[in-house]
VOLUMFI-230806 format. One line per field, with one value per residue: residue number from 1; residue in three letters; x, y, z of N, C-alpha, C, O in turn. Coordinates in steps of 0.2 Angstrom, whole numbers, plus 2048, in hexadecimal, padded with zeros to 3 digits. Atoms other than C-alpha are relative to their C-alpha. Last residue first. Example, Ala and Ser with C-alpha at 12.3 -4.5 7.8 and 13.67 -1.06 7.14 Angstrom:
resi	(2:1)
resn	(SER:ALA)
n_x	(7FC:804)
n_y	(7FA:7FA)
n_z	(7FF:800)
ca_x	(844:83E)
ca_y	(7FB:7EA)
ca_z	(824:827)
c_x	(7FC:804)
c_y	(805:806)
c_z	(803:800)
o_x	(7FF:809)
o_y	(80B:805)
o_z	(804:803)
END
This chain:
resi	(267:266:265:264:263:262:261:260:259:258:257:256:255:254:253:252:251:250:249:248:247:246:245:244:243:242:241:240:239:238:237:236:235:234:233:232:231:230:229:228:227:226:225:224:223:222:221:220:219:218:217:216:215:214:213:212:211:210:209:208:207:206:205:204:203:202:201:200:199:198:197:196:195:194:193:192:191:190:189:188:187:186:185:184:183:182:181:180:179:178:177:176:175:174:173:172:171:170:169:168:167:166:165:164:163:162:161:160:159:158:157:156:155:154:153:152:151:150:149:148:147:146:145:144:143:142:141:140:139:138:137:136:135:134:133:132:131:130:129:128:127:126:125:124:123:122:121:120:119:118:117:116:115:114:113:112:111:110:109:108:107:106:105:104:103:102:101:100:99:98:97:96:95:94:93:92:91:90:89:88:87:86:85:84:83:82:81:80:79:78:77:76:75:74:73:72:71:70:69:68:67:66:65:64:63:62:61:60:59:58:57:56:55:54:53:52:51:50:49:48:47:46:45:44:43:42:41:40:39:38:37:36:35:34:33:32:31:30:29:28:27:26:25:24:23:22:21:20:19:18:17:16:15:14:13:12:11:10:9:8:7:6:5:4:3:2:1)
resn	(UNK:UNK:UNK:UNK:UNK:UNK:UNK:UNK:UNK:UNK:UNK:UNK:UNK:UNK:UNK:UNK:UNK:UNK:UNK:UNK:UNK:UNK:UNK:UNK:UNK:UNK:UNK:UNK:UNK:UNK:UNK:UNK:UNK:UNK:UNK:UNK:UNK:UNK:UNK:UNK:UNK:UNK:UNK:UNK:UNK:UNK:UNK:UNK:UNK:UNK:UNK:UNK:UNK:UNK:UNK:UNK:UNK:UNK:UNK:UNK:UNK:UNK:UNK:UNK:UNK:UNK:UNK:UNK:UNK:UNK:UNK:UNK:UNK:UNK:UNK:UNK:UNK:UNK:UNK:UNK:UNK:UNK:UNK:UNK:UNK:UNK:UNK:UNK:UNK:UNK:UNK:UNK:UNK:UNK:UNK:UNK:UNK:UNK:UNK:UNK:UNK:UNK:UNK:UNK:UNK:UNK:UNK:UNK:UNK:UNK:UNK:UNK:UNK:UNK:UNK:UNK:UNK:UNK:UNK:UNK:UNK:UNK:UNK:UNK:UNK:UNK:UNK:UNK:UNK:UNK:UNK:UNK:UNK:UNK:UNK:UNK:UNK:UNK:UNK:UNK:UNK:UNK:UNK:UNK:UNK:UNK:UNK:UNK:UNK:UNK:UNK:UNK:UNK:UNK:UNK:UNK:UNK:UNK:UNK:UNK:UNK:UNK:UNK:UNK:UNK:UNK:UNK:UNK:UNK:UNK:UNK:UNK:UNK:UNK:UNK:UNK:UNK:UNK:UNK:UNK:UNK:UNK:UNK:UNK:UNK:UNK:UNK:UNK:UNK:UNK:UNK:UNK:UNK:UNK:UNK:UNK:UNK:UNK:UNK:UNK:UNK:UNK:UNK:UNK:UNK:UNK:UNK:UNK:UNK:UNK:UNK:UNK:UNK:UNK:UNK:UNK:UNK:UNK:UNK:UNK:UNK:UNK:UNK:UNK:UNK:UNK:UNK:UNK:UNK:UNK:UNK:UNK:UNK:UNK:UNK:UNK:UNK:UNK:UNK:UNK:UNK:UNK:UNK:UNK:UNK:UNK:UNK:UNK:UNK:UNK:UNK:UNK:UNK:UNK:UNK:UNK:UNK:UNK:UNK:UNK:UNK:UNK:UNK:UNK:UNK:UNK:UNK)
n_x	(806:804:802:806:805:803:803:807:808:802:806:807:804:803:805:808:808:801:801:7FC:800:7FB:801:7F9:7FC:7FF:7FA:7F9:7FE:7FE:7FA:7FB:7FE:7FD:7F9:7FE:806:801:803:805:803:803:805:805:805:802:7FC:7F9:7FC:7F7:7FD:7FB:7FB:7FF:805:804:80A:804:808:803:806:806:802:805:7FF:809:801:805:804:805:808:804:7FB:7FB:7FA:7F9:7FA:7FC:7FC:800:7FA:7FD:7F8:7FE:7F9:7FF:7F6:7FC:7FA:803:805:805:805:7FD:804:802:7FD:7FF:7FA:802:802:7FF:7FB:7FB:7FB:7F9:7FE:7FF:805:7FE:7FF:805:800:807:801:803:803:806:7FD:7FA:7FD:7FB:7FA:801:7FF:804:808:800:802:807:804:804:803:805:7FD:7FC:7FE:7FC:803:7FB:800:7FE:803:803:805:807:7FE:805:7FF:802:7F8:801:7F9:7FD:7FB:7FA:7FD:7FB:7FD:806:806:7FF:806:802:806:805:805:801:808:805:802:7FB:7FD:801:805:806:804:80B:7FF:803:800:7FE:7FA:7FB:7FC:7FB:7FA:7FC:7FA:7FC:7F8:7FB:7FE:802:7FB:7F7:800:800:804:7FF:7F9:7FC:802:7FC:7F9:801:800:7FB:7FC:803:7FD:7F6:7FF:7FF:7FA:7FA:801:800:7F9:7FD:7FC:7FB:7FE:800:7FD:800:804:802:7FF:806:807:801:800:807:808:801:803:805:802:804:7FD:804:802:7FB:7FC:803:7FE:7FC:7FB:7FF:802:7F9:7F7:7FF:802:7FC:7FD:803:801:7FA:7FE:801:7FC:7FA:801:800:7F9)
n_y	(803:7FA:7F8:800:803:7FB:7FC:802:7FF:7F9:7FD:802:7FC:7FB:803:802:7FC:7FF:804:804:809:802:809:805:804:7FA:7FA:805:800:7F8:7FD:804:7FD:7FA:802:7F9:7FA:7FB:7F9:800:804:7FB:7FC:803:801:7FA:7FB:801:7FC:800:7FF:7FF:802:809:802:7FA:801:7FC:800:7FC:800:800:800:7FE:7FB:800:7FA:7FC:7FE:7FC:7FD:806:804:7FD:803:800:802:804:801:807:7FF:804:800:808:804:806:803:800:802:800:7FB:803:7FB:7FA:7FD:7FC:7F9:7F9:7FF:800:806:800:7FB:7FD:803:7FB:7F9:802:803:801:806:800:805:805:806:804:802:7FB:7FB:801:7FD:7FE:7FA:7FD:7FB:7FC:803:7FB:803:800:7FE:804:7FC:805:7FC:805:802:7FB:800:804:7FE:805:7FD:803:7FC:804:807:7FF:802:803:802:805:800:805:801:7FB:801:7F8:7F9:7FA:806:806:800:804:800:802:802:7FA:7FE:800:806:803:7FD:7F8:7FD:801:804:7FD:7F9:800:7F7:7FB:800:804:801:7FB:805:7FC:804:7FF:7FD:802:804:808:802:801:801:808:804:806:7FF:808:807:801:802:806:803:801:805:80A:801:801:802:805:800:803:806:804:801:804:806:7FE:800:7FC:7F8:7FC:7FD:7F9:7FB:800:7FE:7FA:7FB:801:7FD:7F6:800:803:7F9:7FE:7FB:7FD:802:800:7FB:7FB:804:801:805:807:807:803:803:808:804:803:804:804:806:804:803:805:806:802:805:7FD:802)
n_z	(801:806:800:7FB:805:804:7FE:7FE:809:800:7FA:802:805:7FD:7FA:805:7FD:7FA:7FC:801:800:804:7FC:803:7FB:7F9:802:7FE:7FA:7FC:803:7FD:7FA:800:801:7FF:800:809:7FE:7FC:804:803:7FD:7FD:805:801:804:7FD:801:7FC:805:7FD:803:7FF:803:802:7FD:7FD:805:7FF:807:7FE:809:801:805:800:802:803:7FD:802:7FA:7FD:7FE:7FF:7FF:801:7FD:802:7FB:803:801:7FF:800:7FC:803:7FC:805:7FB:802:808:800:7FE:800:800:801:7FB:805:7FB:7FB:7F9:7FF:7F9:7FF:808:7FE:7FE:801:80A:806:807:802:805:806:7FF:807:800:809:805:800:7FF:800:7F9:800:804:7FF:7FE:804:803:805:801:805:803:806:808:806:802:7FA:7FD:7FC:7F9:7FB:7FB:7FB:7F8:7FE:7FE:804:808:806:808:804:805:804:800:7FB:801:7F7:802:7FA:800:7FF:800:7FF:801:800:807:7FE:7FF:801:7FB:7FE:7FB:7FC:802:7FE:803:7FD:7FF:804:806:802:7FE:803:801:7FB:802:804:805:7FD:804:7FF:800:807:803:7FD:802:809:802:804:805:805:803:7FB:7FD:800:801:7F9:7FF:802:7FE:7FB:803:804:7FB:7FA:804:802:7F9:7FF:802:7FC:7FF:806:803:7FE:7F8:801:808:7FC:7F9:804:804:7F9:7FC:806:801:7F8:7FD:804:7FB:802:805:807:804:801:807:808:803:7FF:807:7FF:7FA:7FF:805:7FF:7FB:802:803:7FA:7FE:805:800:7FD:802:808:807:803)
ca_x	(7D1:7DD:7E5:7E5:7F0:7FD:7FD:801:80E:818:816:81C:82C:830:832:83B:845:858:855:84F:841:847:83A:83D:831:82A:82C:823:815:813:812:804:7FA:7FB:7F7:7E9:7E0:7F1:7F4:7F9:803:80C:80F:817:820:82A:82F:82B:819:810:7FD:7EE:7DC:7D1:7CC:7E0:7E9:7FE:80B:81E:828:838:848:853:862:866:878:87A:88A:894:8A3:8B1:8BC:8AD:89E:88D:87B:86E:85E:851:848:837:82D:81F:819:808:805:7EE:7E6:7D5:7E1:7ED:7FE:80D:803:80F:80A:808:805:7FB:802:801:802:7FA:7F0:7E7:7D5:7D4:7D8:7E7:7E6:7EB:7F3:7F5:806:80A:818:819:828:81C:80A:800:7F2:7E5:7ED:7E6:7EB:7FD:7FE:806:817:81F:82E:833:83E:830:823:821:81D:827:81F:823:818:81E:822:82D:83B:830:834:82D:831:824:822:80F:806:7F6:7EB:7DD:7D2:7CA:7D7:7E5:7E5:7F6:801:812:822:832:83A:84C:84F:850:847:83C:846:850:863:86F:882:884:88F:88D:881:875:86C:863:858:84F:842:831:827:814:805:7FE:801:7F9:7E7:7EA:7ED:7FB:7FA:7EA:7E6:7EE:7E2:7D4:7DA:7D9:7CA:7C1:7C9:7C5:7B1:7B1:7B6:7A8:79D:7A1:7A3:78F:78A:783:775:770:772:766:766:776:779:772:77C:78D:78B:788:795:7A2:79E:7A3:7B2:7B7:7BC:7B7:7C3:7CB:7BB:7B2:7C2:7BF:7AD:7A3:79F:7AE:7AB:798:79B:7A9:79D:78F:79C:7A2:793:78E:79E:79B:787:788:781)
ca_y	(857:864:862:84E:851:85B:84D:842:84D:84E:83C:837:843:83C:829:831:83B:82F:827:834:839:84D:857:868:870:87F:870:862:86D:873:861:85E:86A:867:854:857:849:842:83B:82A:82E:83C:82D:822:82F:835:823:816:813:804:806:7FF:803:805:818:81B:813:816:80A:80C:7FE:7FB:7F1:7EE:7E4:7D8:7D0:7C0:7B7:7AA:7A8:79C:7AB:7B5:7AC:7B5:7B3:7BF:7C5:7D0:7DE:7E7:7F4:7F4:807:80E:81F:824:82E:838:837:82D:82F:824:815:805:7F8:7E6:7D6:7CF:7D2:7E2:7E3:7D6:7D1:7E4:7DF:7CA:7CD:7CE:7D4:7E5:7E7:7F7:7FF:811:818:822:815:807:807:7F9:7F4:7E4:7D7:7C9:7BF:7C5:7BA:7C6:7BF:7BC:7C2:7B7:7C4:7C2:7CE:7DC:7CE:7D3:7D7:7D2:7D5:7CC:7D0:7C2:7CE:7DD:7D8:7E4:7E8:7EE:7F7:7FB:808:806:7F7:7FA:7EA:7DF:7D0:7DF:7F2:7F4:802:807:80C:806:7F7:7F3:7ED:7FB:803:7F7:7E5:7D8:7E0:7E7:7DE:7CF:7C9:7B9:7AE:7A7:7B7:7B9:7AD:7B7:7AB:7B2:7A7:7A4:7AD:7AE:7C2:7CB:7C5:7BF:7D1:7D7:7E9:7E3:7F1:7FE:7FC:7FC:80D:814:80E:814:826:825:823:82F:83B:837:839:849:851:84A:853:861:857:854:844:835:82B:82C:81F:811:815:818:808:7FF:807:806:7F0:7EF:7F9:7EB:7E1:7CE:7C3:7CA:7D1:7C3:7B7:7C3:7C3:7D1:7DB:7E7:7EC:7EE:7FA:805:808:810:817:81F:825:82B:835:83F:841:847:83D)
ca_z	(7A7:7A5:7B6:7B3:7A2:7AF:7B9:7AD:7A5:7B9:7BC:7A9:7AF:7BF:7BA:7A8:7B2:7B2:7A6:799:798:793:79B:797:7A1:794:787:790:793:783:77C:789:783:771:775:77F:777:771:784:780:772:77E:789:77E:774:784:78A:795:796:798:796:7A1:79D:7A8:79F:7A1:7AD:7AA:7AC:7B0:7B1:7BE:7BC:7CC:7CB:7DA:7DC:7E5:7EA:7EA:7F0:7E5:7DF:7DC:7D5:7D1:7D1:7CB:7D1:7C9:7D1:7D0:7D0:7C8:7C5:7C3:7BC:7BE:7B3:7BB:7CA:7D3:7D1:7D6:7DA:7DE:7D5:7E0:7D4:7C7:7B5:7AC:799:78E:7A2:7A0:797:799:7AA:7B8:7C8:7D1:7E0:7E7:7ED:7F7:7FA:80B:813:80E:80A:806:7FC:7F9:803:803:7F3:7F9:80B:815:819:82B:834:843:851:85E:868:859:84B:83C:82B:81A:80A:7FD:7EC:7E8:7E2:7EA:7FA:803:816:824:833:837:83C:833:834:824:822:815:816:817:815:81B:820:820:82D:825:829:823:812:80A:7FC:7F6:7FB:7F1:7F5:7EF:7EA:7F6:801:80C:805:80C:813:802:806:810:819:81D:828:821:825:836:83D:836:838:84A:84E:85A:861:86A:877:86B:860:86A:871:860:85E:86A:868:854:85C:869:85D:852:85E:865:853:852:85F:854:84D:860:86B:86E:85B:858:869:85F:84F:858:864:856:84A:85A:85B:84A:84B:856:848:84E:853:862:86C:867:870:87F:881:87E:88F:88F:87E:880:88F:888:87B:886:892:881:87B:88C:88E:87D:87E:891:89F)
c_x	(7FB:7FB:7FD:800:7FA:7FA:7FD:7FE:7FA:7FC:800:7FC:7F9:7FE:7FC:7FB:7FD:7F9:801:800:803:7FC:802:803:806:803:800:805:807:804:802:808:807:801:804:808:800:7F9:7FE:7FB:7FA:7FA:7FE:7FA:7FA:7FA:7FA:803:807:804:805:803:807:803:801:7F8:7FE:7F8:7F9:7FB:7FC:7FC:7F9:7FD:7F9:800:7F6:800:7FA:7FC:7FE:7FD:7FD:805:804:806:806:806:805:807:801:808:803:807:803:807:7FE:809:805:805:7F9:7F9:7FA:7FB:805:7FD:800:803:7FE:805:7FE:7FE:802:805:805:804:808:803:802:7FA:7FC:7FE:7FA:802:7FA:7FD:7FB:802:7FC:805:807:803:803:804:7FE:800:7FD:7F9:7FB:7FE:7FB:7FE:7FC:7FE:7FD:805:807:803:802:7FB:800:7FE:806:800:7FD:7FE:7FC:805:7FF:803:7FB:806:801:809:804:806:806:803:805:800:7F9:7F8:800:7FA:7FB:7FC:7FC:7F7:801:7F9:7FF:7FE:808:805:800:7F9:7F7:7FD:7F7:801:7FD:802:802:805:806:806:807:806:804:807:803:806:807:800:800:804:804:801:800:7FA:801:801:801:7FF:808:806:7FD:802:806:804:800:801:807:801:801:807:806:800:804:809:802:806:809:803:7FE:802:7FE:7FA:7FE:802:7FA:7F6:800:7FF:7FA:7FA:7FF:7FB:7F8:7FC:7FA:802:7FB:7FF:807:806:7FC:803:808:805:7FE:7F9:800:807:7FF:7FB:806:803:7FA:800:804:800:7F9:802:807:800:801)
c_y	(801:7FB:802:806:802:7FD:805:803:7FC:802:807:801:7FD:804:809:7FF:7FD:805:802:7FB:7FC:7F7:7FC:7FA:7FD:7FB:804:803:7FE:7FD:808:7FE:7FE:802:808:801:805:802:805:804:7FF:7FA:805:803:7FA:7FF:806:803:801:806:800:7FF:800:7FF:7F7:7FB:805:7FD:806:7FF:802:803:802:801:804:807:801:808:804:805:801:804:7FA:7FC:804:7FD:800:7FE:7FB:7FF:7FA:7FE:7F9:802:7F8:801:7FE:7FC:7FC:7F8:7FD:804:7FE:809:808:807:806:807:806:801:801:7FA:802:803:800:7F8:802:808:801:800:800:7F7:800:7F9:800:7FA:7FC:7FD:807:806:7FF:807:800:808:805:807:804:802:808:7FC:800:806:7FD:808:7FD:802:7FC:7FD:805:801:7FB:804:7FF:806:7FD:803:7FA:7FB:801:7FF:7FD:800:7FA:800:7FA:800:803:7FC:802:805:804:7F9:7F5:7FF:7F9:7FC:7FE:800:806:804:7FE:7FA:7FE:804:807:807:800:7FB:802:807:800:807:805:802:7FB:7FE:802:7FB:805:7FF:803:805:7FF:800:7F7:7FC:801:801:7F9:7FC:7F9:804:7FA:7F9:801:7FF:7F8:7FD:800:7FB:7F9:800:7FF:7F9:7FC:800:7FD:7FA:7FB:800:7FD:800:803:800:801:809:807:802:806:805:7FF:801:808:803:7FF:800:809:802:7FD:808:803:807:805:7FF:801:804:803:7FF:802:7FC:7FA:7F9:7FA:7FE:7F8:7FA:7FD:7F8:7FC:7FC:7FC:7FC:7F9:7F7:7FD:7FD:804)
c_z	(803:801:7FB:803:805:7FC:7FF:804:802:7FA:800:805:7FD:7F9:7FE:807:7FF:805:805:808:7FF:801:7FA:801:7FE:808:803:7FE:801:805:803:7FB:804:806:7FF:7FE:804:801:7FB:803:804:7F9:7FC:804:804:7FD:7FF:7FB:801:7FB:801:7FB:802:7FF:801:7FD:7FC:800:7FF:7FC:802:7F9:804:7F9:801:7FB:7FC:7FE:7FB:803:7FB:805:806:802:803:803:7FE:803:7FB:803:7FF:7FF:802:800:803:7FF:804:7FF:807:7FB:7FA:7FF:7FD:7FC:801:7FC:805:7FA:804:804:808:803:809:805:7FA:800:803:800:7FB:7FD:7F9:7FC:7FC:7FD:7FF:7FD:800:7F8:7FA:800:806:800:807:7FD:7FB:804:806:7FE:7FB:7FA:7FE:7F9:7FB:7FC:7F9:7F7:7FD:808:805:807:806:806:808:806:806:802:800:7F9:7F9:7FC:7F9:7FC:7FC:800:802:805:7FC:807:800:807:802:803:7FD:7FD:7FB:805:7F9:801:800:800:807:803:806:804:7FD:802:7FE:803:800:7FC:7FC:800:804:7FC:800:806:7FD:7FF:7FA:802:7F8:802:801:7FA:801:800:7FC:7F7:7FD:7FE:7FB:7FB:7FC:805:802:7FF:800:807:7FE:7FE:801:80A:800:7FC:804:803:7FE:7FF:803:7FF:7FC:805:801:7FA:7F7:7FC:805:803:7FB:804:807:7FE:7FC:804:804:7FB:801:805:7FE:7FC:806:800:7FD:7F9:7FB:7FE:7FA:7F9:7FB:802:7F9:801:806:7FE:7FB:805:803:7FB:7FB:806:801:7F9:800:806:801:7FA:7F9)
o_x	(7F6:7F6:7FB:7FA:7F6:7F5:7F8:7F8:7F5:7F8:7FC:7F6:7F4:7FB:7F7:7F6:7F7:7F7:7FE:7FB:802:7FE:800:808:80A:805:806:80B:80B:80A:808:80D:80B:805:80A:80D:7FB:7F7:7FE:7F5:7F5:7F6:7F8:7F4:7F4:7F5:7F4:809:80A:805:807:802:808:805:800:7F8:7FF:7F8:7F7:7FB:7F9:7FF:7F6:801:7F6:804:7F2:801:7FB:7FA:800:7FD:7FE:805:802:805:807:80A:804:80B:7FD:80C:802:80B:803:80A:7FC:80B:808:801:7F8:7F5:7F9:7FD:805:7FF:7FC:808:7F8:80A:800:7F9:806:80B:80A:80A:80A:809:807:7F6:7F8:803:7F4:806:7F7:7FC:7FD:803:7FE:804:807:801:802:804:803:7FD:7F8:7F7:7F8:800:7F9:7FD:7FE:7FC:7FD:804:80B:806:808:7F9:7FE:800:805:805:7F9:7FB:7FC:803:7FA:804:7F6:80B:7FF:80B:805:805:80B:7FF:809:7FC:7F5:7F5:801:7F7:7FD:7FD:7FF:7F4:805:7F7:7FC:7F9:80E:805:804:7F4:7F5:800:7F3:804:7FD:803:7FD:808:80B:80C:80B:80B:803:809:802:806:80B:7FC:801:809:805:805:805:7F7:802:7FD:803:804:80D:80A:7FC:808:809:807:804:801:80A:805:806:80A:809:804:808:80C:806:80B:80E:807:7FD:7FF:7FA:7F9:7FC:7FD:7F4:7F2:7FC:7FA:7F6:7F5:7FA:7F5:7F4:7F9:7F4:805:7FA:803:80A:80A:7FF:806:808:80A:7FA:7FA:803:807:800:7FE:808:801:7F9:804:804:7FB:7FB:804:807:801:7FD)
o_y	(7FF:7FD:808:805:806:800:806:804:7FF:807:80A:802:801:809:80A:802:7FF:806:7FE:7FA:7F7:7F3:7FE:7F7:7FC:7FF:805:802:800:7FE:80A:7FB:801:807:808:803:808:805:80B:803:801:7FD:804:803:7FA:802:806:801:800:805:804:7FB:805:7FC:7F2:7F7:80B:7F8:808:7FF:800:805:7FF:801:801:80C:7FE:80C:805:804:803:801:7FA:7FC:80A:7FE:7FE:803:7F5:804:7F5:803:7F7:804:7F7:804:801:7F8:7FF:7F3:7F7:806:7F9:80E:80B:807:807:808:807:7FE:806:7F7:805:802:7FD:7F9:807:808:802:7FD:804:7F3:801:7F7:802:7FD:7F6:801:80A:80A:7FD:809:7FE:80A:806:80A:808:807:80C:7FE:7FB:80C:7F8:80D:800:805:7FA:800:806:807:7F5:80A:7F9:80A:7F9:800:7F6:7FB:7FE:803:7FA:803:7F4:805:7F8:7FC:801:7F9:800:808:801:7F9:7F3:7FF:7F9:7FA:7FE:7FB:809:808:7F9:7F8:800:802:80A:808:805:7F6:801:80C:7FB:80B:809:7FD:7FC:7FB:7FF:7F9:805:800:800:80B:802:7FD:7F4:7FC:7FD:7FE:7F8:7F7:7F9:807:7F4:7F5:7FF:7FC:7F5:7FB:7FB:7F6:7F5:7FA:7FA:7F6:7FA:7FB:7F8:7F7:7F8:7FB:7FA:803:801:7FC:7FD:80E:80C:808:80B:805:802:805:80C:806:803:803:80C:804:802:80D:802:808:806:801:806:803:804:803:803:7FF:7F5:7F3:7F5:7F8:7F2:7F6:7F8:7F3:7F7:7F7:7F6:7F8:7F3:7F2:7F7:7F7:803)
o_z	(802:7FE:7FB:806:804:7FE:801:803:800:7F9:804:804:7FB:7FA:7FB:807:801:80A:809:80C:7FD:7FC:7F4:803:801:80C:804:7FF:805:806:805:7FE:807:807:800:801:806:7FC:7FC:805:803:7F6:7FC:803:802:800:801:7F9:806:7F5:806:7F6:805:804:7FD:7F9:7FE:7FD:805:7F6:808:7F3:809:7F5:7FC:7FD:7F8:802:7F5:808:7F6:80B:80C:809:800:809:7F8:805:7F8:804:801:7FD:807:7FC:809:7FA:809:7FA:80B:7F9:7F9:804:7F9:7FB:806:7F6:809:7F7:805:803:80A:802:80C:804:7FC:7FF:800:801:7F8:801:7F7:7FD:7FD:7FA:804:7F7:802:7F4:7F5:7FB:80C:7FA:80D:7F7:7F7:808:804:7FC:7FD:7F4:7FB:7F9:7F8:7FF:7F4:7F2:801:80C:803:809:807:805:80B:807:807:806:7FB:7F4:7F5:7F7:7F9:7FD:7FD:7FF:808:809:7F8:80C:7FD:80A:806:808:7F8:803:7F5:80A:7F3:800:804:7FC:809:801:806:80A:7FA:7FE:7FC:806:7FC:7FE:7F7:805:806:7F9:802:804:7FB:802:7F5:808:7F3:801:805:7F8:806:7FC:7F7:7F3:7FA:801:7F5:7F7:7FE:806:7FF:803:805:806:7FB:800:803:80A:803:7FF:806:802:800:802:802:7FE:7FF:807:7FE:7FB:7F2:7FC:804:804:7FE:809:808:800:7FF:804:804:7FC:803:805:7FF:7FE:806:806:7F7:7F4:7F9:7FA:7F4:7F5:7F5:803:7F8:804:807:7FE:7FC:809:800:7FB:7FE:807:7FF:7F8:801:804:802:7FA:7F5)
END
């Protein structure tokens, strides 16, 4: 039998004789490592391709075979409270408020391929079962990152060292290096009257931080960041005069992610 198919008829047998209920509950990727490390020993150093292939097959074909995970999919109903009112101006979610694909690493596991939605007025997670119209929200304590239409969040929590300047929540990661620029995005919600209707209007407001050596720094102007960067302070004045990075409000986002990068090119 060759290396490839008897790895796979190796692991297609302990699958198929674990009981169901295991099969549901326990991370089948588990069951692949074993059948990996005991089949390792047999084939050649330059089988290993082989292996690994047969592997990501396995388990793309797992997950297919259950699309609907119990881990996902049991935290409370989400209720868009918004709805009660008839007209509004904006609305609470990142982006849009329909789903975009995204990605989860959730209660110590990755489940890619998802459609998702993010309040970021209540920071919540929301995703929609795929047999029923119900929409539920990932409990936040155990989600440790997501992505969302390719933007990606972490959550970070609070201590003695960063809670002065960053409070527990979700930051999305807009560069990720030596240096890293956060940003909390958030949106703040206010009610309004109009010839006896009420309705909601939703304002955004977002806070740019950078990670330096741990440390977390809120930046939001020119002199903020070049203060923070004053040990390659002559470089990075150059920089921002041959660019002409103005900071104002409508570049500032993309002007502190194009000098913190540069900084992380000289370190």
């Amino acid at each position: 039998m060759g290396n490839r198919t008897g790895f796979r008829y190796f692991a297609h047998k302990l699958l198929m004789n674990t009981p169901m209920s295991i099969r549901r509950s326990i991370p089948v990727l588990c069951l692949l490592l074993f059948a990996q490390r005991a089949f390792s020993q047999t084939p050649a150093p330059d089988h290993t391709p082989l292996v690994a292939a047969s592997v990501s097959q396995l388990q793309q074909e797992y997950t297919q075979a259950f699309p609907i995970n119990s881990q996902l999919y049991n935290g409370p109903e989400y209720v868009d409270f918004a709805k009660r009112y008839r007209q509004n101006i904006g609305h609470q979610f990142f982006l849009s408020p329909e789903k975009a694909a995204g990605s989860v690493h959730y209660n110590d596991h990755y489940f890619p391929d998802l459609q998702l939605v993010y309040d970021i007025l209540s920071e919540q997670v929301i995703l929609q079962q795929p047999t029923n119209p119900l929409r539920f929200r990932l409990v936040s304590e155990k989600l440790r990152e997501f992505s969302v239409a390719g933007h990606r969040f972490i959550r970070i929590e609070t201590d003695s060292t960063n809670q002065k300047v960053v409070q527990t929540g979700f930051y999305e990661v807009l560069e990720d290096n030596t240096l890293q620029v956060l940003a909390k995005r958030a949106k703040r919600m206010q009610e309004h009257v109009n010839q006896g209707q009420k309705y909601l209007e939703f304002v955004e407001t977002n806070k740019l931080f950078i990670k330096k050596s741990g440390v977390f720094y809120s930046v939001s102007s020119k002199g903020s960041v070049t203060r923070l960067l004053a040990d390659r302070s002559k470089e990075i004045q150059k920089y921002i005069r041959d660019n002409k990075l103005k900071f104002n409000k409508n570049t500032r986002e993309s002007d502190i992610i194009q000098v913190v990068r540069f900084y992380n090119s000289l370190v």
